[in-house]
Chimera marker file (.cmm) of the C-alpha trace (Angstrom):
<marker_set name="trace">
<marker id="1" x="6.234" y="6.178" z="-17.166" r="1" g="1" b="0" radius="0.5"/>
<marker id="2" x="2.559" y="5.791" z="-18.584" r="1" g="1" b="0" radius="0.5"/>
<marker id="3" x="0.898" y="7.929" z="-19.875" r="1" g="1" b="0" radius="0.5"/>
<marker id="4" x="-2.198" y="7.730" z="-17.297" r="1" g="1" b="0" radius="0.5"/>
<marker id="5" x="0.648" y="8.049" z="-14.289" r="1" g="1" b="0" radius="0.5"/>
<marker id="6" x="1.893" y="11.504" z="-16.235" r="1" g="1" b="0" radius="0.5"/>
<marker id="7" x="-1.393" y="13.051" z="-16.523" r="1" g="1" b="0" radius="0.5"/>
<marker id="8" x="-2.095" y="12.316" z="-12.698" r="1" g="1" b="0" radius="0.5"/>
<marker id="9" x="1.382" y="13.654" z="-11.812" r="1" g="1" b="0" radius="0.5"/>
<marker id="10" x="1.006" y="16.816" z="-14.145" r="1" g="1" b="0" radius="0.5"/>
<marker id="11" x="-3.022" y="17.427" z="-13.034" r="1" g="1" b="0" radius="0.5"/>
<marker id="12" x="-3.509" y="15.856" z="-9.475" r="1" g="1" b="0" radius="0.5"/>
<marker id="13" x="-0.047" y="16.127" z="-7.648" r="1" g="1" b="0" radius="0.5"/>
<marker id="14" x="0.628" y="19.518" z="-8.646" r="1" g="1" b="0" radius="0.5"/>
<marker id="15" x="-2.824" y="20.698" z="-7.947" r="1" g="1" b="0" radius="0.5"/>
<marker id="16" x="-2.278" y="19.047" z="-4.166" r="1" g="1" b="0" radius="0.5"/>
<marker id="17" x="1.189" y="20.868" z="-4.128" r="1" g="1" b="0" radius="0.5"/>
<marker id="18" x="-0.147" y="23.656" z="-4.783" r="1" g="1" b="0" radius="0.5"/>
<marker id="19" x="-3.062" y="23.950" z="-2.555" r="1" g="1" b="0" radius="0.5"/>
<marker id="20" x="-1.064" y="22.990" z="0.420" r="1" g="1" b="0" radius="0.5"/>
<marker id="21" x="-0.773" y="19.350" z="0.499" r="1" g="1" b="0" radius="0.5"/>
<marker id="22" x="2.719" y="17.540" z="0.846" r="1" g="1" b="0" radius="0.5"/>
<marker id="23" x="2.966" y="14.637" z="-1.979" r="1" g="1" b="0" radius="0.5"/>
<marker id="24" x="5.949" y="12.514" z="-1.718" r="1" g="1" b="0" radius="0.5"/>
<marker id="25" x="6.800" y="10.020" z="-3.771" r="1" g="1" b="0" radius="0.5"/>
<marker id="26" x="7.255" y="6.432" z="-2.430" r="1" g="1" b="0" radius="0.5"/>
<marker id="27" x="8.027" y="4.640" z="-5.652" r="1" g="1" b="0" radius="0.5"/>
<marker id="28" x="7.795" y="5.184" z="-9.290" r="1" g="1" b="0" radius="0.5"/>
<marker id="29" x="3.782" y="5.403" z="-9.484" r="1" g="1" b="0" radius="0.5"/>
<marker id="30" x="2.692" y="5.429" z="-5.674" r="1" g="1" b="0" radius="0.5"/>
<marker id="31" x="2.173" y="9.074" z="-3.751" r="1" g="1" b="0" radius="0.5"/>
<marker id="32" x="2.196" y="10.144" z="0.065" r="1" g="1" b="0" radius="0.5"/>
<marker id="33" x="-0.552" y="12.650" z="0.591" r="1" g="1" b="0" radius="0.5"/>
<marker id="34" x="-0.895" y="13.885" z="3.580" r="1" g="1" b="0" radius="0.5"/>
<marker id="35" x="-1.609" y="18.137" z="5.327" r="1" g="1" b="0" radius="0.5"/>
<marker id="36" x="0.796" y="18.950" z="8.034" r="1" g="1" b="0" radius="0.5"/>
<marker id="37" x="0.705" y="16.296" z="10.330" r="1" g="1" b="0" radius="0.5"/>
<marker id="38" x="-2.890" y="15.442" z="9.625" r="1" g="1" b="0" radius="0.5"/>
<marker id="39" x="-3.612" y="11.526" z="8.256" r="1" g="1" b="0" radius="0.5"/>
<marker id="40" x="-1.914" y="10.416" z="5.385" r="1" g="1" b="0" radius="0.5"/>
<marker id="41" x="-3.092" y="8.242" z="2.306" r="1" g="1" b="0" radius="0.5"/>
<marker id="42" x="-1.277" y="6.175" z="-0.320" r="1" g="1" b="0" radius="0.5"/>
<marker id="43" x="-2.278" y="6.263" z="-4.022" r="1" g="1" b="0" radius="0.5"/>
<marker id="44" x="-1.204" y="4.755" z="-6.987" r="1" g="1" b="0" radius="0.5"/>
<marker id="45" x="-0.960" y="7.044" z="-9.866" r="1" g="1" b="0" radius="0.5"/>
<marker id="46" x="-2.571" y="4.631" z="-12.339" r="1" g="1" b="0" radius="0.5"/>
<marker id="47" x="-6.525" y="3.818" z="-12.077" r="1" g="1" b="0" radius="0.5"/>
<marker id="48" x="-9.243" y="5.662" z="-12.191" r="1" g="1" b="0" radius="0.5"/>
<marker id="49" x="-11.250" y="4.094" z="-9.447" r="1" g="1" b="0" radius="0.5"/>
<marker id="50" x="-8.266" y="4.797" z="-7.039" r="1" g="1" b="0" radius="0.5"/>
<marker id="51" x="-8.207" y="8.642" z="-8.300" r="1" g="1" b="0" radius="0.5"/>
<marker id="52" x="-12.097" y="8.505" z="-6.212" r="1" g="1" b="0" radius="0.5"/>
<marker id="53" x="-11.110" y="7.051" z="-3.185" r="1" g="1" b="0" radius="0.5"/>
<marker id="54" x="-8.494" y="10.107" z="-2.952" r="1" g="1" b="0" radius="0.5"/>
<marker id="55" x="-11.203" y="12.524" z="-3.305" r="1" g="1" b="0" radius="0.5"/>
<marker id="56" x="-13.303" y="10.682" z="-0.773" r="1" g="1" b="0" radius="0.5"/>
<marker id="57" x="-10.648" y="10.893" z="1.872" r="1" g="1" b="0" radius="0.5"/>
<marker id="58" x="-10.065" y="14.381" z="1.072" r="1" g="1" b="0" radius="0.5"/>
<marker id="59" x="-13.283" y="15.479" z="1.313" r="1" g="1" b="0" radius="0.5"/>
<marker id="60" x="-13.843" y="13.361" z="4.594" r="1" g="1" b="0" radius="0.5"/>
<marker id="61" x="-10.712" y="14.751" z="5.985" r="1" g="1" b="0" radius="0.5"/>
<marker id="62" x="-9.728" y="17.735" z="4.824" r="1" g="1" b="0" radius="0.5"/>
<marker id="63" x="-12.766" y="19.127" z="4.016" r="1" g="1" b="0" radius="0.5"/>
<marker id="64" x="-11.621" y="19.566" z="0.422" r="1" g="1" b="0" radius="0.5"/>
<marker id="65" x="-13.010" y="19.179" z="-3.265" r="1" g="1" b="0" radius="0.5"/>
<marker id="66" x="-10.835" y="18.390" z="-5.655" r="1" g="1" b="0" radius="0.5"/>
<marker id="67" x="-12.390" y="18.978" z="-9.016" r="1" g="1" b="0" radius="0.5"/>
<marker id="68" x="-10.967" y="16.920" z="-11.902" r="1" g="1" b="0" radius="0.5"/>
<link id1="1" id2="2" r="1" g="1" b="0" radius="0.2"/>
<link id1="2" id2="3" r="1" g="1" b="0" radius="0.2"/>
<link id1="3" id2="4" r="1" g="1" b="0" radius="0.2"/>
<link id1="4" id2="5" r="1" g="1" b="0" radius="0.2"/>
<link id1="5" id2="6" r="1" g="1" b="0" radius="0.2"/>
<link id1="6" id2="7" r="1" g="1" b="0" radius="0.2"/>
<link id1="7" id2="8" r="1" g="1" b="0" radius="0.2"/>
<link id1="8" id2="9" r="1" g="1" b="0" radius="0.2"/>
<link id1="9" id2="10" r="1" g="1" b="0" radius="0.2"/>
<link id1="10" id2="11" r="1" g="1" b="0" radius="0.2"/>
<link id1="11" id2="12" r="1" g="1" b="0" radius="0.2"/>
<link id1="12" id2="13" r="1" g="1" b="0" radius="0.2"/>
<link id1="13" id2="14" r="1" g="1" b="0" radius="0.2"/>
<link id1="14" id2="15" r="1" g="1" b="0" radius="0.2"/>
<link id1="15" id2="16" r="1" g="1" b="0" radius="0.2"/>
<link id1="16" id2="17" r="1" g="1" b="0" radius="0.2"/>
<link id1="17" id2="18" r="1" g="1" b="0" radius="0.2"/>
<link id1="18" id2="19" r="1" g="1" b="0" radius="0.2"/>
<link id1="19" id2="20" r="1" g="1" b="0" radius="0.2"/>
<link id1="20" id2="21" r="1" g="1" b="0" radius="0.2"/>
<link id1="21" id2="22" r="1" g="1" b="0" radius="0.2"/>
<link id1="22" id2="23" r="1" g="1" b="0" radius="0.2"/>
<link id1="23" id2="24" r="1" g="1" b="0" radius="0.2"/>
<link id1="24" id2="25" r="1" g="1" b="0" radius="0.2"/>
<link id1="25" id2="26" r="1" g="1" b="0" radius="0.2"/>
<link id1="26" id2="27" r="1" g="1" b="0" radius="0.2"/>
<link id1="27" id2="28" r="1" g="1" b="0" radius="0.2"/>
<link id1="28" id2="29" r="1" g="1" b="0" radius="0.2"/>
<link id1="29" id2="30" r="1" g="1" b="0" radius="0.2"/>
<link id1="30" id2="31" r="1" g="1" b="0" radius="0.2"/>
<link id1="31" id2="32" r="1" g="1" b="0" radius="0.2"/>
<link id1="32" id2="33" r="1" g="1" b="0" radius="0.2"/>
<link id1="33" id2="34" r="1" g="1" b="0" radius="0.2"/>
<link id1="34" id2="35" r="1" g="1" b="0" radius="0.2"/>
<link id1="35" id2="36" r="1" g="1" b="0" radius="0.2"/>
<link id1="36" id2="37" r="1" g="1" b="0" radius="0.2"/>
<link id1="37" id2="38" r="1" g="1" b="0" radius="0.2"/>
<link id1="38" id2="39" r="1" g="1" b="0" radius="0.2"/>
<link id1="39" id2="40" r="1" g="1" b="0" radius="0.2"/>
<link id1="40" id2="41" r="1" g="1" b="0" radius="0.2"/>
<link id1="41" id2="42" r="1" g="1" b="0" radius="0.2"/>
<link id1="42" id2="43" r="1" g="1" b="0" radius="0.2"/>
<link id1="43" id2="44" r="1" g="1" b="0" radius="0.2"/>
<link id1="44" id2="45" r="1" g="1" b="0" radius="0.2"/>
<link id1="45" id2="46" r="1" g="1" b="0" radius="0.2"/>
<link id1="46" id2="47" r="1" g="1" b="0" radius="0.2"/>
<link id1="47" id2="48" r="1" g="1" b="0" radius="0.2"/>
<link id1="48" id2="49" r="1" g="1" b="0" radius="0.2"/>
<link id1="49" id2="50" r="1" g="1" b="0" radius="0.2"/>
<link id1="50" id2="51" r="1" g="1" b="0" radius="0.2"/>
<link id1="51" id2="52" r="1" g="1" b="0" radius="0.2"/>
<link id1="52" id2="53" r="1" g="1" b="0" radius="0.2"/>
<link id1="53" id2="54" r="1" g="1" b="0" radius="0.2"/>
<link id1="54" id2="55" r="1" g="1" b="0" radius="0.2"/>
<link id1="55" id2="56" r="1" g="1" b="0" radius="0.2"/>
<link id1="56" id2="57" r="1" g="1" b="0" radius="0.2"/>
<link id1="57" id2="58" r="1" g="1" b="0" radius="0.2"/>
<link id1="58" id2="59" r="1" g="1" b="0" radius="0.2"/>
<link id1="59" id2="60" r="1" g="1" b="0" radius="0.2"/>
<link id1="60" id2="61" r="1" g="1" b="0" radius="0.2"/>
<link id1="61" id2="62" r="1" g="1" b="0" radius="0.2"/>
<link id1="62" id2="63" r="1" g="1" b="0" radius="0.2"/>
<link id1="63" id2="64" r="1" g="1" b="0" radius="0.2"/>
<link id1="64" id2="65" r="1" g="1" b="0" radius="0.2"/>
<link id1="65" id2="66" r="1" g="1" b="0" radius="0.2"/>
<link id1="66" id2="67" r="1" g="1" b="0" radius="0.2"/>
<link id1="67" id2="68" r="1" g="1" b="0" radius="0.2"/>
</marker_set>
């Protein structure tokens, strides 16, 4: 693994885990995030510019900041 896709695993998905969120792995560097049964999103673990769409569609629907 990279390292950009282990310091997104180590920072983002257990900060997600943590707060509630259910993060499952699809392949090697691609993440399920979804709350409950609430919408779910698919990121890759790599780029940055993917790492701020996630924190757009948290904040537009799950009313949540996540602070890198």
């Amino acid at each position: 693994m990279k390292h950009l896709n282990r310091v997104f695993d180590k920072n983002i998905i257990t900060r997600l885990t943590k707060d509630g969120f259910d993060c499952i792995s699809k392949k090697n560097n691609k993440f399920m995030i979804r709350k409950n049964d609430g919408p779910q999103y698919l990121v890759h673990s790599g780029p940055k510019h993917k790492l701020h769409e996630l924190r757009r569609f948290l904040k537009n629907n799950y009313k949540y900041n996540l602070n890198i």
